[in-house]
N, C-alpha and C positions, 0 to 999 in steps of 0.2 A: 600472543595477543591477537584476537579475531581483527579478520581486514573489515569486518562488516555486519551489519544483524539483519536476519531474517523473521519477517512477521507473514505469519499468514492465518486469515481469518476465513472463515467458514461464518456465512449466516445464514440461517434455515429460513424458509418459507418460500414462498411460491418464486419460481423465478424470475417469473416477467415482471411483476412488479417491483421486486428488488430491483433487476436491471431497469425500469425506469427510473427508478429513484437516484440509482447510480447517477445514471447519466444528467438526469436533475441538477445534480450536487457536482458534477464533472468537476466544473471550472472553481469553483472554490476548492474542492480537495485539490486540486492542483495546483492553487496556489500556497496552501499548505503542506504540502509536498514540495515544491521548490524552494520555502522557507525555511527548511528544516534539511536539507541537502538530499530530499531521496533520491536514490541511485537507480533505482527501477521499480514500475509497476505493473501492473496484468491483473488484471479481471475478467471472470468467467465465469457464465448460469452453468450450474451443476443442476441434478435430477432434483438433488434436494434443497436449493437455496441458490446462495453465489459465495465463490471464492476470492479471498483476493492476497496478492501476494507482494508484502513490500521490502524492498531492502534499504538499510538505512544504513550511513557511514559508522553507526555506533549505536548503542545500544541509548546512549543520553539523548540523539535525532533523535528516535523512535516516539521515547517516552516525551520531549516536548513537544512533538507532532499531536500525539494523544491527549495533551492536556493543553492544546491550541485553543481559545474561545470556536474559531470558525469553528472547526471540525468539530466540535462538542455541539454547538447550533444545529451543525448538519443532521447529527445522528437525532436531536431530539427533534426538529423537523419532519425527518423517515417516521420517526416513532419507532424509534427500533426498539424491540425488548433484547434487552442484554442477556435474559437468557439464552435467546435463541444467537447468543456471536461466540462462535469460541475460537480462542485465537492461540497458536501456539510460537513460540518466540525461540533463536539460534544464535547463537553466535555463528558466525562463518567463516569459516577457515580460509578458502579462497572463492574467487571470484571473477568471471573476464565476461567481459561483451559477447565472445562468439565474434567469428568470421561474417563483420559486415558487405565486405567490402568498401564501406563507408570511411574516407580517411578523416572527413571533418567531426565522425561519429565518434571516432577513435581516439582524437586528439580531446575530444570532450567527457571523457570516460576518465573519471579518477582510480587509476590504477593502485592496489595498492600492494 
């Protein structure tokens, strides 16, 4: 049984303005992210677009994250075209924080 699923999306177009929209929409995907248990996030402008990378305690997270009203607002907000998002999906075998040195980090990290 995977400890955890991995989503990572690629959208094409210009960077800067993706990463504003990003940043636009921060705090609401984040609170959509916190509703749905996500376990970690990272985004980053690539040459061609921006990446972004989530992991969700399960692959059921995942998919009610993505049929969240917010996050469905958000994206039609951007005006994102769906062609330009391609998102590939993992189940994951294992998973750990890495060496925070952080103990209160550590204790907050659902191990599994």
């Amino acid at each position: 049984m995977p400890s955890a699923y991995l989503t990572i999306a690629r959208i094409s177009g210009e960077p800067g303005e993706l990463l504003t929209g990003y940043r636009r929409s921060a705090a609401t995907m984040s609170e959509v992210g916190r509703d749905h248990g996500l376990l970690l996030h990272v985004a980053a402008p690539a040459d061609d677009g921006l990446v972004i990378v989530n992991l969700w305690p399960s692959r059921e997270a995942s998919e009610d994250a993505a049929r969240d009203p917010r996050r469905q607002r958000v994206a039609a907000d951007q005006r994102l075209d769906l062609r330009e998002v391609r998102r590939d999906h993992y189940d994951v075998a294992n998973w750990h924080p890495g060496a925070t040195g952080d103990d209160a980090f550590t204790r907050s990290v659902r191990w599994s």
